[in-house]
C-alpha positions in Angstrom: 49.2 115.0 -31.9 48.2 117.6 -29.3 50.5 118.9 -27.1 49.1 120.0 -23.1 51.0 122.2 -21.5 50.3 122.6 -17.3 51.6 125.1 -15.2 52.1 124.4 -11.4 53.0 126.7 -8.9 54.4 125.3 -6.0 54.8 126.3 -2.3 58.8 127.1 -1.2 60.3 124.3 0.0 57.6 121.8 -1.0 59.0 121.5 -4.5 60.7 117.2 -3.6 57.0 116.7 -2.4 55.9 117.9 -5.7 57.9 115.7 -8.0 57.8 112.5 -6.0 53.8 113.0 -6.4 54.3 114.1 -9.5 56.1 111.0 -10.8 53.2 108.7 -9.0 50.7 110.9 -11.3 52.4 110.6 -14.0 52.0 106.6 -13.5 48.1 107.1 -13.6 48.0 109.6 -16.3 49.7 107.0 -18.8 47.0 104.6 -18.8 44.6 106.7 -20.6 44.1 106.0 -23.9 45.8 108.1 -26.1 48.6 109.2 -24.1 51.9 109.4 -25.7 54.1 111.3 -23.0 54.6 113.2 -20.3 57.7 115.1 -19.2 58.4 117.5 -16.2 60.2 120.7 -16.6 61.1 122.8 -13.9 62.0 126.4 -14.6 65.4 127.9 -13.6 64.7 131.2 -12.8 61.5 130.6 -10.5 62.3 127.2 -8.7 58.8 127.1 -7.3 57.4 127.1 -10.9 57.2 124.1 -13.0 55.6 123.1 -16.9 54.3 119.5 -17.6 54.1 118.6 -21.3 51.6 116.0 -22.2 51.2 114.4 -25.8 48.1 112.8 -26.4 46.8 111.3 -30.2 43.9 113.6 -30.2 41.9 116.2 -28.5 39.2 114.1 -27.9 41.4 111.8 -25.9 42.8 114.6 -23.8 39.1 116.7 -23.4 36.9 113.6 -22.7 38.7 110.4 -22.4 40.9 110.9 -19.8 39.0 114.0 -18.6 35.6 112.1 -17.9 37.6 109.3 -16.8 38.2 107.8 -13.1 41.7 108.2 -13.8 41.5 111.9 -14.1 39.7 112.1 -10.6 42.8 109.6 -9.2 
């Protein structure tokens, strides 16, 4: 299993904007094959700041198959 983790940044304010689009990614990212899971953390102490973990089976479904997919561009 390989874990992803992605680091986001978001602009004061804008952080309900961010999860609701999030959540509609999050629809499209888990049709790629090899995708396990994908949870949102969103850090205490920096409320603009947030960490996405993403499981996938195996590198190769992570680097290419969803990276050189249509879904990745979605």
């Amino acid at each position: 299993m390989i874990l992803e983790i992605a680091t986001f940044h978001i602009q004061e304010g804008k952080q309900t904007d961010f999860e609701a689009a999030f959540q509609k990614a999050k629809l499209v990212i888990s049709q790629s094959k090899g995708f396990l899971d994908l949870t949102l953390q969103h850090c205490l102490e920096i409320p603009t700041k947030y960490k996405a973990l993403i499981h996938w089976e195996t590198l190769e479904d992570h680097m290419i198959r969803f990276r050189e997919s249509v879904l990745f561009t979605e």
